[in-house]
N, C-alpha and C positions, 0 to 999 in steps of 0.2 A: 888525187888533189881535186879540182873543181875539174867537172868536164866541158865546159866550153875550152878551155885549152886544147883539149884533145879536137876541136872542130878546124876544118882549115879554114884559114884568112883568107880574104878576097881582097882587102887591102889594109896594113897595118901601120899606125904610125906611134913610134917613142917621142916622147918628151919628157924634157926636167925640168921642176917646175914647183911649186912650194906648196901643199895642202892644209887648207884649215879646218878640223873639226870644232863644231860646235853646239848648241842645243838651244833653240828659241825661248822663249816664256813661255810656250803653249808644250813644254814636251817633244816637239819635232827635232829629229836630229839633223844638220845641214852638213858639208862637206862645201870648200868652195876650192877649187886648184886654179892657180896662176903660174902660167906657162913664161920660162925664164927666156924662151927662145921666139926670133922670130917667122914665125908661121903662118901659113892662111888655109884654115879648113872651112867648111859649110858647116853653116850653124846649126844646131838639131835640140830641137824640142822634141821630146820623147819620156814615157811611164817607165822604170828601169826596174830594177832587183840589186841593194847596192849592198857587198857585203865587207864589212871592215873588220880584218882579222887583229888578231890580239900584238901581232910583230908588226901591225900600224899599214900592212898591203891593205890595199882596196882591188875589189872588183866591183867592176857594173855591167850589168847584164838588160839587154833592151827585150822589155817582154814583147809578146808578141800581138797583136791588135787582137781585138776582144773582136770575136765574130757576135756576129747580132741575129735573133731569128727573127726570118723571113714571116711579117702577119698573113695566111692563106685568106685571113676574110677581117674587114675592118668597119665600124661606124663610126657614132660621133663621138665617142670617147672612149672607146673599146678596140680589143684586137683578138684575135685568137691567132697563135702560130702556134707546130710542132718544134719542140726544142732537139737537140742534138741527141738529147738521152732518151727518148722515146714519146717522151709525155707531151699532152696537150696544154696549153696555158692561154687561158681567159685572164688579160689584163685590160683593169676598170680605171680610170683615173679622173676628179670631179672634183671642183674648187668648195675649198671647207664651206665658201657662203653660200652655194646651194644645197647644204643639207636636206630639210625639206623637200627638192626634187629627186634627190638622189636614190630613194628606194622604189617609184616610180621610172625611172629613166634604169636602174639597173636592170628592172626586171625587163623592160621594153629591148633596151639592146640586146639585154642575153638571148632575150626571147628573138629577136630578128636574125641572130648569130648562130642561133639554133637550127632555125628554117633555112638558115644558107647551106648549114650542114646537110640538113635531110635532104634539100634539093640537089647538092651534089651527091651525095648515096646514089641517090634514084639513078640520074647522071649516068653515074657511072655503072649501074648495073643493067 
């Protein structure tokens, strides 16, 4: 069946309670459950995984916070960080109304990004 079931609880709670499926104008599918009992849990805003089976069960599943990579070297609109998967990534980012500077200022910060680079090589050998 779904494997979060098979995970233990650290704390669980049932309620009865009435669910509405629905579908926006835009395509979006919403669910909204209203709880028949009176209860008091902490509110949580959280990204889920929500899956609605054909016999009308729901589950939701709280993904898990997106890790971010760490920038090793950063300027004024640039960054270089190592990702998780091995690779390096030069991320550039410049307001569409300075086009005009933008191939000037890319080459300049890659180019400062680079000497950071060599300078740590050296560094370190």
């Amino acid at each position: 069946m779904n494997k979060n079931k098979k995970q233990a609880y650290k704390r669980q709670v049932t309620l009865e309670g009435m669910m509405t499926f629905s579908m926006l104008e835009t395509g979006l599918h919403i669910a909204d459950f209203e709880c028949c009992e009176d209860v008091e849990l902490e509110s949580l805003i959280t990204r889920c995984k929500m899956q609605r089976m054909r016999d009308g069960n729901v589950y939701l599943t709280e993904l898990p916070k997106r890790k971010r990579n760490k920038p090793m070297f950063r300027d004024d609109n640039c960054s270089l960080s190592l990702g998780k998967d091995g690779k390096y990534y030069f991320v550039f980012s410049m307001p569409e109304q300075l086009l005009d500077e933008l191939p000037k200022e890319l080459v300049r910060q890659a180019s400062a990004i680079a000497q950071k680079v060599i300078r740590t090589l050296i560094d370190n050998h």
